[in-house]
C-alpha positions in Angstrom: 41.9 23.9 84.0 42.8 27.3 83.0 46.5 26.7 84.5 46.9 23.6 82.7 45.9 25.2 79.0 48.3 27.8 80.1 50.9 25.6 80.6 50.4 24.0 77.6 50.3 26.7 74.9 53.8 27.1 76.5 54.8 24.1 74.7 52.6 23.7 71.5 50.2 25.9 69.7 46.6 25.5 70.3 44.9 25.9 67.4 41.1 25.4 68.9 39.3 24.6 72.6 36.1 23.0 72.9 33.7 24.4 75.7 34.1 22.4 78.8 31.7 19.8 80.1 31.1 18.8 83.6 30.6 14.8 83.9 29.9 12.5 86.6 32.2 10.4 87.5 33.1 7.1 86.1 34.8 4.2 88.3 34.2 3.3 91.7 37.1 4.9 93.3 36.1 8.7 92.2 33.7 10.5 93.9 33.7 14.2 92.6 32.9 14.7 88.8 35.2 15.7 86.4 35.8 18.6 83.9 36.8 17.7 80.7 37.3 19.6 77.2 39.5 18.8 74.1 42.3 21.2 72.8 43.4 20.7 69.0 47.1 21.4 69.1 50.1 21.4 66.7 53.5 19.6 67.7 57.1 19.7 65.9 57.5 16.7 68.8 57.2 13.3 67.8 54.1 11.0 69.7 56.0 10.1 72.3 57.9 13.1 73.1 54.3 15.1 73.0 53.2 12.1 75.6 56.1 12.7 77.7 55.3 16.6 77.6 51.5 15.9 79.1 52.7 13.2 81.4 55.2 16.4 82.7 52.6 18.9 83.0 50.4 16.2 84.9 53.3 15.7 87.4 53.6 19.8 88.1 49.9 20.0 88.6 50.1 17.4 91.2 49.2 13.9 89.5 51.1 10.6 91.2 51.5 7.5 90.0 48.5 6.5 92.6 46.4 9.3 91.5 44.0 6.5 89.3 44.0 4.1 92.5 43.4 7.0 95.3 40.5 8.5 93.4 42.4 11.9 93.5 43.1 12.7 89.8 43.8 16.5 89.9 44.6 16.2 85.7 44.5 13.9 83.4 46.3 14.8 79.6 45.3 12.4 76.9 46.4 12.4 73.4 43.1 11.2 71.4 44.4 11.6 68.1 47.7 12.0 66.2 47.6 13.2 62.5 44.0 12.0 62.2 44.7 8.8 63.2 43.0 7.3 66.4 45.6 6.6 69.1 43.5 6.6 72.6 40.1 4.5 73.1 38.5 6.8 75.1 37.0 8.5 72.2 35.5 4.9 71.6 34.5 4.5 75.2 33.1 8.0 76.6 30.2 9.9 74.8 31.5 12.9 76.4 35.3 12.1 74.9 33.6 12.0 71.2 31.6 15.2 71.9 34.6 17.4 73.0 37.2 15.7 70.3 34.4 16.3 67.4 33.4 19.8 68.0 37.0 21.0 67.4 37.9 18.8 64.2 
């Protein structure tokens, strides 16, 4: 997790970090549980160029294409919000999704 952060205050300034939370594992196909946390960051990129950055970082810490099918997610970079507008449904979906997001807005 601590790479990944690193990796991307290269590329955008964090402005806050929620504390991590530890979650069991949702879907069949994964067996270990997962670490989540929500960083509030500031972009001059536009949606999909910021998209394009986390799908990049996911690639050089190992993600595939397969990752979702295998079980073997190693990180997952979601973009919840965008200039207070709603852009991902996981924050509808996951209590633990709402929890991170709202303690850093």
């Amino acid at each position: 997790m601590e790479l990944t952060i690193n990796k991307l205050v290269e590329c955008f300034e964090i402005t806050n970090i929620s504390l991590q939370v530890n979650t069991e594992p949702v879907g069949y196909q994964f067996s270990s549980n997962f670490q989540n946390l929500a960083l509030k960051l500031l972009s001059k990129d536009t949606i999909e160029e910021t998209i394009a950055t986390f799908k990049h970082i996911e690639q050089e810490m190992g993600r595939k294409p397969d990752s979702k099918l295998t079980g073997i997610i190693p990180i997952d970079i979601d973009l919840i919000f965008w200039n207070n507008a709603l852009v991902h449904n996981d924050y509808i979906r996951f209590k633990y999704v709402r929890e991170c997001v709202n303690e850093i807005i």
